[in-house]
C-alpha positions as protocol buffer text, in pm:
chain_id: "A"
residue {
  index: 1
  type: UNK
  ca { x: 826 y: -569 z: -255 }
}
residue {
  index: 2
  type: UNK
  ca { x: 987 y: -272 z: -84 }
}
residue {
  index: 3
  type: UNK
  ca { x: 1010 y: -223 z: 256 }
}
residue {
  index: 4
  type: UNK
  ca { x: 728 y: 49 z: 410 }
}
residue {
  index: 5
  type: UNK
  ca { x: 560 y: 152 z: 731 }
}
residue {
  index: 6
  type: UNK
  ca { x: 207 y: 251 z: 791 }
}
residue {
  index: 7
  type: UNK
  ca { x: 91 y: 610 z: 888 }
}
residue {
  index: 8
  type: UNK
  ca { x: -236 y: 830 z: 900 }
}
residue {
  index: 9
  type: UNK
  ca { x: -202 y: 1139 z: 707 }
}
residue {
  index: 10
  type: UNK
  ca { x: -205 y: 1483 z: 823 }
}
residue {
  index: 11
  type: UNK
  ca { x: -345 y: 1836 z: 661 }
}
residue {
  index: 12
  type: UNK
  ca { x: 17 y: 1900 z: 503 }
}
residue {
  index: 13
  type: UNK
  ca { x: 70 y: 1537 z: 295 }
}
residue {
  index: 14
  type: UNK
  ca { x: -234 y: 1687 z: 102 }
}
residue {
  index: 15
  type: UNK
  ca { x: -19 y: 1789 z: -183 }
}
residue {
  index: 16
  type: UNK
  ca { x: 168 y: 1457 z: -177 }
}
residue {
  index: 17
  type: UNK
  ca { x: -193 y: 1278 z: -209 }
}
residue {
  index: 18
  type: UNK
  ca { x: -296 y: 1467 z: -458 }
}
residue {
  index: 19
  type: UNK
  ca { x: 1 y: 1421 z: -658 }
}
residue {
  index: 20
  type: UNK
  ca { x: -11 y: 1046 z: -579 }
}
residue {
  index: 21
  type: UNK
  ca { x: -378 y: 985 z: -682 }
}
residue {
  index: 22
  type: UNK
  ca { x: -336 y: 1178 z: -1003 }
}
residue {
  index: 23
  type: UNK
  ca { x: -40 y: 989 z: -1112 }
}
residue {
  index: 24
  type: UNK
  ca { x: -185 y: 652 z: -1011 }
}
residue {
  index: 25
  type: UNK
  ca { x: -546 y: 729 z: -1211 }
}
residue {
  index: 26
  type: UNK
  ca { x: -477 y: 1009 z: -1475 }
}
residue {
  index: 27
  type: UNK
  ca { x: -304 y: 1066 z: -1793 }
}
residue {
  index: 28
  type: UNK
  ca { x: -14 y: 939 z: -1963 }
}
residue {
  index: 29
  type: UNK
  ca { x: 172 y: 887 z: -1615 }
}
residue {
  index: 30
  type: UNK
  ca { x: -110 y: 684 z: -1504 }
}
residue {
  index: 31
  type: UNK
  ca { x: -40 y: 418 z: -1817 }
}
residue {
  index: 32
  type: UNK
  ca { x: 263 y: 266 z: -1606 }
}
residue {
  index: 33
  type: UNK
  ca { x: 59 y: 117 z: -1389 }
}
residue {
  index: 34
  type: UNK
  ca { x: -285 y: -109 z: -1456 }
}
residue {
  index: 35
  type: UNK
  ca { x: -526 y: 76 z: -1274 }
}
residue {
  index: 36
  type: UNK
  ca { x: -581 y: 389 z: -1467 }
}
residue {
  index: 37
  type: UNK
  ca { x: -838 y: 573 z: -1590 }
}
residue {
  index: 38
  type: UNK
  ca { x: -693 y: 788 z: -1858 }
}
residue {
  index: 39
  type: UNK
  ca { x: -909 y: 617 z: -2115 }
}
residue {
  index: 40
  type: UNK
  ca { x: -1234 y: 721 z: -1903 }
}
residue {
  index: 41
  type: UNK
  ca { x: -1175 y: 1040 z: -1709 }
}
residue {
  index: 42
  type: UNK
  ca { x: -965 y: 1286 z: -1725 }
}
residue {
  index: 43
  type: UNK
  ca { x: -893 y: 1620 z: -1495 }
}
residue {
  index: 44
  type: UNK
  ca { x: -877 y: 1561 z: -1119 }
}
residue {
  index: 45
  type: UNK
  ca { x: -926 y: 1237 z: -916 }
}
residue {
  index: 46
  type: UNK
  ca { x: -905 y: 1394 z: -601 }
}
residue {
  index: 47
  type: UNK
  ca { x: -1024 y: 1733 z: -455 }
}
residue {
  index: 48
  type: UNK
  ca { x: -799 y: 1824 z: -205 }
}
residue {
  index: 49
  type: UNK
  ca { x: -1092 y: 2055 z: -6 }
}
residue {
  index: 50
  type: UNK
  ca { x: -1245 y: 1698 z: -6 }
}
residue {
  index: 51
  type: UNK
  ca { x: -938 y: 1540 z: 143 }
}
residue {
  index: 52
  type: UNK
  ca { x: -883 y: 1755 z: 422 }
}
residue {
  index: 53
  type: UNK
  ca { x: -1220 y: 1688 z: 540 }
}
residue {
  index: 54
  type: UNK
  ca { x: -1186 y: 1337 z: 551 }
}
residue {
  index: 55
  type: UNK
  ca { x: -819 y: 1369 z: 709 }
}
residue {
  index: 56
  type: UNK
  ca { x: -1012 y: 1557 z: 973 }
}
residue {
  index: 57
  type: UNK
  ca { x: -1372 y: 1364 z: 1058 }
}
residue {
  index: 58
  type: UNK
  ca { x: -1377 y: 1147 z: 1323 }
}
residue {
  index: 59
  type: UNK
  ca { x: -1433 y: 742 z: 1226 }
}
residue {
  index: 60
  type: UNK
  ca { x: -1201 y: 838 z: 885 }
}
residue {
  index: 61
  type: UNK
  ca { x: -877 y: 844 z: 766 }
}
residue {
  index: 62
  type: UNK
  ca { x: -611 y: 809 z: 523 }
}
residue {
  index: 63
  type: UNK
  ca { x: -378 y: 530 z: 485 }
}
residue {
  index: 64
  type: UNK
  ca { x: -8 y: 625 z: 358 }
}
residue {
  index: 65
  type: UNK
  ca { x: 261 y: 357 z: 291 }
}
residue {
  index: 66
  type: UNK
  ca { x: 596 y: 499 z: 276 }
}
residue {
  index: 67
  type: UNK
  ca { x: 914 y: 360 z: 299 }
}
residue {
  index: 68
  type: UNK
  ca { x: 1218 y: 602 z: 475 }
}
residue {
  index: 69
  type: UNK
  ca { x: 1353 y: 903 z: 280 }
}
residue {
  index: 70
  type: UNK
  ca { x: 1553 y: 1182 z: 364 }
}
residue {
  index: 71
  type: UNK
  ca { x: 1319 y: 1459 z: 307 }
}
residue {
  index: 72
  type: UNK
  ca { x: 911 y: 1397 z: 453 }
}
residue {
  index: 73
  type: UNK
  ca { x: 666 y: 1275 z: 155 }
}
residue {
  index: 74
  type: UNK
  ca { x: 965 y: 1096 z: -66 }
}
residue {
  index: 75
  type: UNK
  ca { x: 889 y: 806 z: 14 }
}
residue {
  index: 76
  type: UNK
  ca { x: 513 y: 779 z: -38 }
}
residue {
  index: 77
  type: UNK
  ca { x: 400 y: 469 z: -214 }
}
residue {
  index: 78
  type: UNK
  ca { x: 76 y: 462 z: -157 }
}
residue {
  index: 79
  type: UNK
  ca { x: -272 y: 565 z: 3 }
}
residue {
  index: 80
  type: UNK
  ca { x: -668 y: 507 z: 85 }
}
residue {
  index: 81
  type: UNK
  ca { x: -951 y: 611 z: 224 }
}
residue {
  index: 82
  type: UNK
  ca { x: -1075 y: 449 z: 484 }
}
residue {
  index: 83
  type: UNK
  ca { x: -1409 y: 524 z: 688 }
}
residue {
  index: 84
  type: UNK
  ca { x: -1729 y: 454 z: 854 }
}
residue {
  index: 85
  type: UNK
  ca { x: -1988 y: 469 z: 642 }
}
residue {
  index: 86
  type: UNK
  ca { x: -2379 y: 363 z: 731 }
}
residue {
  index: 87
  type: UNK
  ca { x: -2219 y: 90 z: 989 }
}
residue {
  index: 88
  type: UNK
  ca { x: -1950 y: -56 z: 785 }
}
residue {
  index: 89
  type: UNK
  ca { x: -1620 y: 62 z: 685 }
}
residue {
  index: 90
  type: UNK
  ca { x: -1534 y: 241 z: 313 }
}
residue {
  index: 91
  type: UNK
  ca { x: -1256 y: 192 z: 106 }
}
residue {
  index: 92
  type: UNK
  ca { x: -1158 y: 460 z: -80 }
}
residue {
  index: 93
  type: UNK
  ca { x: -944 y: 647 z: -289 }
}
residue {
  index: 94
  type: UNK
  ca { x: -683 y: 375 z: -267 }
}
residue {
  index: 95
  type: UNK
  ca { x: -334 y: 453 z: -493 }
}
residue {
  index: 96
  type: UNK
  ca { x: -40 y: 269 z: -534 }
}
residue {
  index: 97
  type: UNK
  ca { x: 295 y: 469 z: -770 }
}
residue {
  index: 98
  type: UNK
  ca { x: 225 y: 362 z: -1067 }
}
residue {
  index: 99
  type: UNK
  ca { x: 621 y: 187 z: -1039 }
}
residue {
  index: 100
  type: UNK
  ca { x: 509 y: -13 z: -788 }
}
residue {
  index: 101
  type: UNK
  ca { x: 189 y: -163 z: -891 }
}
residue {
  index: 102
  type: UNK
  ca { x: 164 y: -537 z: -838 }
}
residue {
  index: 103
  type: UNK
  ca { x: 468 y: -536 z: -665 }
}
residue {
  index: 104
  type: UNK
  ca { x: 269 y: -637 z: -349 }
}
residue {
  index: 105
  type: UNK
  ca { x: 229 y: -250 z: -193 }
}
residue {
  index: 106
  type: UNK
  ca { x: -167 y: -244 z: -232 }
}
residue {
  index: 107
  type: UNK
  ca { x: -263 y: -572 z: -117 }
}
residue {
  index: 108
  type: UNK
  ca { x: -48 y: -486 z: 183 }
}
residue {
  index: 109
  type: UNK
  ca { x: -258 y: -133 z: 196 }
}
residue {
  index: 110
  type: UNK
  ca { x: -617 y: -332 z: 143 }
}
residue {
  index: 111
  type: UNK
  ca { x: -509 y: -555 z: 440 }
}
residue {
  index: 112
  type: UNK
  ca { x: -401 y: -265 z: 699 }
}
residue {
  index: 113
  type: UNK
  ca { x: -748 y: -100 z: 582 }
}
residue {
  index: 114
  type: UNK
  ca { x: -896 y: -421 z: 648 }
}
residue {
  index: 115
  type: UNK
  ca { x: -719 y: -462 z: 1011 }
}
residue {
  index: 116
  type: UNK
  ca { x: -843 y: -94 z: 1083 }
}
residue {
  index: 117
  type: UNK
  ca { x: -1148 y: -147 z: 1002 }
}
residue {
  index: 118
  type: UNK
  ca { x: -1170 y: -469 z: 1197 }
}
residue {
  index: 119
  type: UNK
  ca { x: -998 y: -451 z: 1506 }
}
residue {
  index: 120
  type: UNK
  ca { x: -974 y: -72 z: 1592 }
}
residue {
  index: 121
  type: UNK
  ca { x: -1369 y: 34 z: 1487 }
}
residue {
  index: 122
  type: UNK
  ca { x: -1519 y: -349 z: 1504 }
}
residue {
  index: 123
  type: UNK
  ca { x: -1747 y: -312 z: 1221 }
}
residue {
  index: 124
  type: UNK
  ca { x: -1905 y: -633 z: 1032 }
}
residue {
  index: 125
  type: UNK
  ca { x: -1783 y: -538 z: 635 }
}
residue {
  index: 126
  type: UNK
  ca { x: -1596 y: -302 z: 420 }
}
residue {
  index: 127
  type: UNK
  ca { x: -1753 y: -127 z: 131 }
}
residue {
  index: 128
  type: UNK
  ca { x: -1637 y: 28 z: -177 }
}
residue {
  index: 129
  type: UNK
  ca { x: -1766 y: 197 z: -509 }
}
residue {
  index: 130
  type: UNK
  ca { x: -1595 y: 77 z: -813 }
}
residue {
  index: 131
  type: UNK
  ca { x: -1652 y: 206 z: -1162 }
}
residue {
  index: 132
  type: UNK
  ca { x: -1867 y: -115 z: -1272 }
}
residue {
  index: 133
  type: UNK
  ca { x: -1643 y: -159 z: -1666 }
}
residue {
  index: 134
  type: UNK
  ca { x: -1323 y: -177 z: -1439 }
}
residue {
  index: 135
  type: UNK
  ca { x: -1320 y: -551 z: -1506 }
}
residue {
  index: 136
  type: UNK
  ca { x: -974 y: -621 z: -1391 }
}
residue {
  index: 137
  type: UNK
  ca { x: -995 y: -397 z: -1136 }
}
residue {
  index: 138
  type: UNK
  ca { x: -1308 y: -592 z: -996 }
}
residue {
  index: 139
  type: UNK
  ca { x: -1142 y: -896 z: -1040 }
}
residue {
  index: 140
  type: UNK
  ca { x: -899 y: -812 z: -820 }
}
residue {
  index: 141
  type: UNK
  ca { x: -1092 y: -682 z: -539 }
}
residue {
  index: 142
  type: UNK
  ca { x: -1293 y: -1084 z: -583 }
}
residue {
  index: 143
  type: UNK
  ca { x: -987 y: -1262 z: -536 }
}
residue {
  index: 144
  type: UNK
  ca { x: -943 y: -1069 z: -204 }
}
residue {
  index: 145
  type: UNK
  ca { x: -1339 y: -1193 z: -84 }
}
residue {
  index: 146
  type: UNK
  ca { x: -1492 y: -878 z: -243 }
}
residue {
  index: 147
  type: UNK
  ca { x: -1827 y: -980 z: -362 }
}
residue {
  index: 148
  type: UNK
  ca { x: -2050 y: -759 z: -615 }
}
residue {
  index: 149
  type: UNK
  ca { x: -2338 y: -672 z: -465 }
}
residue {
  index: 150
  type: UNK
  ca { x: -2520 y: -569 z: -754 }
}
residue {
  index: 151
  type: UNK
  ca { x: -2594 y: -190 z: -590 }
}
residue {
  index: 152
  type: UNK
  ca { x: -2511 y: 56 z: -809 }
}
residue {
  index: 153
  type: UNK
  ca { x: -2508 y: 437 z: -777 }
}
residue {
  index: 154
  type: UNK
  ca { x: -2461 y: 748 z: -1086 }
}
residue {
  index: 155
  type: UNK
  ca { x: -2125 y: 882 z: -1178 }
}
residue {
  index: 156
  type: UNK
  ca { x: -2119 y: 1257 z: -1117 }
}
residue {
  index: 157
  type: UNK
  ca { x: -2101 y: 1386 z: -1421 }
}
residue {
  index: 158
  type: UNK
  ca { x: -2169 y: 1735 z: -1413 }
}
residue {
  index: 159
  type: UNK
  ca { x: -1899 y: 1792 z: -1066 }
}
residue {
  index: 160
  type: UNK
  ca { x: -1542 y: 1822 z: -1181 }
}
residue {
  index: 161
  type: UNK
  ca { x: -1409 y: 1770 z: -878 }
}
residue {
  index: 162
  type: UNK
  ca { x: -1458 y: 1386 z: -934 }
}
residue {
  index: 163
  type: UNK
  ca { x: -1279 y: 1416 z: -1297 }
}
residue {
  index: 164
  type: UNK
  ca { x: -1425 y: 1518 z: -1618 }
}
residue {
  index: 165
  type: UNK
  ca { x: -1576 y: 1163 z: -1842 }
}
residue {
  index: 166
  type: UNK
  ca { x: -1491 y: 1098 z: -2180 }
}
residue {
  index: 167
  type: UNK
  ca { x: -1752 y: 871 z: -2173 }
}
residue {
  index: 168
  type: UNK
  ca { x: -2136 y: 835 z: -2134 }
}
residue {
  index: 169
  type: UNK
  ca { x: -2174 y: 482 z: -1962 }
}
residue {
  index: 170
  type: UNK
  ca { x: -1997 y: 576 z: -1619 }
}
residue {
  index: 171
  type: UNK
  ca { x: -2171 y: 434 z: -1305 }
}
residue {
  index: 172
  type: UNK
  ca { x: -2023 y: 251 z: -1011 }
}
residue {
  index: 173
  type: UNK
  ca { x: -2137 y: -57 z: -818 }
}
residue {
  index: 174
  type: UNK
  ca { x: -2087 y: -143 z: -452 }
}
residue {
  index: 175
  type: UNK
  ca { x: -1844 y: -394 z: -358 }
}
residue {
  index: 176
  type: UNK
  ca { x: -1862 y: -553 z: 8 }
}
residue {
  index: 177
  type: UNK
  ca { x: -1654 y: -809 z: 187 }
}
residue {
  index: 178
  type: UNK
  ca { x: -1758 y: -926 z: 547 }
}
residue {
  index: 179
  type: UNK
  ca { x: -1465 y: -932 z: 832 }
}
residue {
  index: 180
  type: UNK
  ca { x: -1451 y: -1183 z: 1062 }
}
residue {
  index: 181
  type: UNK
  ca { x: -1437 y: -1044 z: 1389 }
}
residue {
  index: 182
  type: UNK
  ca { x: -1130 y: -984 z: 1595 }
}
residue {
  index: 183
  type: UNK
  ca { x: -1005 y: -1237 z: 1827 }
}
């Protein structure tokens, strides 16, 4: 696994997150890595109006892993979203380089969100919306205590700025995981 350090992002890694995201979920790029979506969606993953607002609310932020680089946002490995959301923390738009995946970098990211969430905000659970055919991708929030809770909310299909479907069965289900407090 490289070596990286933790930082929140600011309004100007935008266009490195959006380039990130895209790469890690859409089209042909995307097929290096196992968690794309290039069979399901195509178009945007991330809108970067979106991002700035969450960069900027209080109780929400984005994750960057980076290792050092000569020049700022070369070294970006990976991101999420993390937030407080109806009392419990969100996981979100979480991307690893497509290089890099299962090398170790996300499960490093999940576990800083984790911590965050945790520690620094004390809240009970983390929650996340996955799309519910993303078996492996499922199956890999469940060996890290994820449980499916059986919740499930529509894609939007109809708002581009969350991708454009190629297909008609799209809907996401809520995944939790309850934190032990901090000591």
């Amino acid at each position: 696994m490289p070596s990286f350090r933790f930082r929140h992002a600011v309004e100007a890694d935008i266009p490195l997150l959006v380039g990130l995201v895209t790469c890690a979920y859409r089209g042909d790029a995307s097929r290096r890595g196992w968690t794309t979506e290039a069979d399901m969606l195509d178009g945007q993953r991330i809108d970067p109006e979106a991002l700035a607002a969450d960069i900027a609310r209080p109780r929400s932020m984005v994750v960057l892993a980076e290792r050092d680089a000569p020049f700022p946002g070369q070294g970006l490995l990976a991101c999420a979203h993390v937030a407080e959301e109806d009392g419990a923390g969100y996981f979100g738009m979480f991307a690893v380089s497509p290089g890099l995946q299962g090398a170790g970098v996300g499960k490093a990211v999940l576990a800083e969100a984790e911590r965050i969430v945790r520690e620094e905000w004390r809240l009970p659970a983390m929650r996340m919306n996955v799309i519910d055919i993303r078996d492996s991708l499922i199956a890999f929030y469940q060996r890290r205590g994820y449980v499916r809770t059986g919740i499930h909310k529509p894609f939007p299909y109809g708002d581009e700025r969350f991708g454009i479907p190629l297909r008609d069965d799209l809907r996401f289900e809520v995944l939790e995981k309850r934190l032990e407090p901090a000591a």
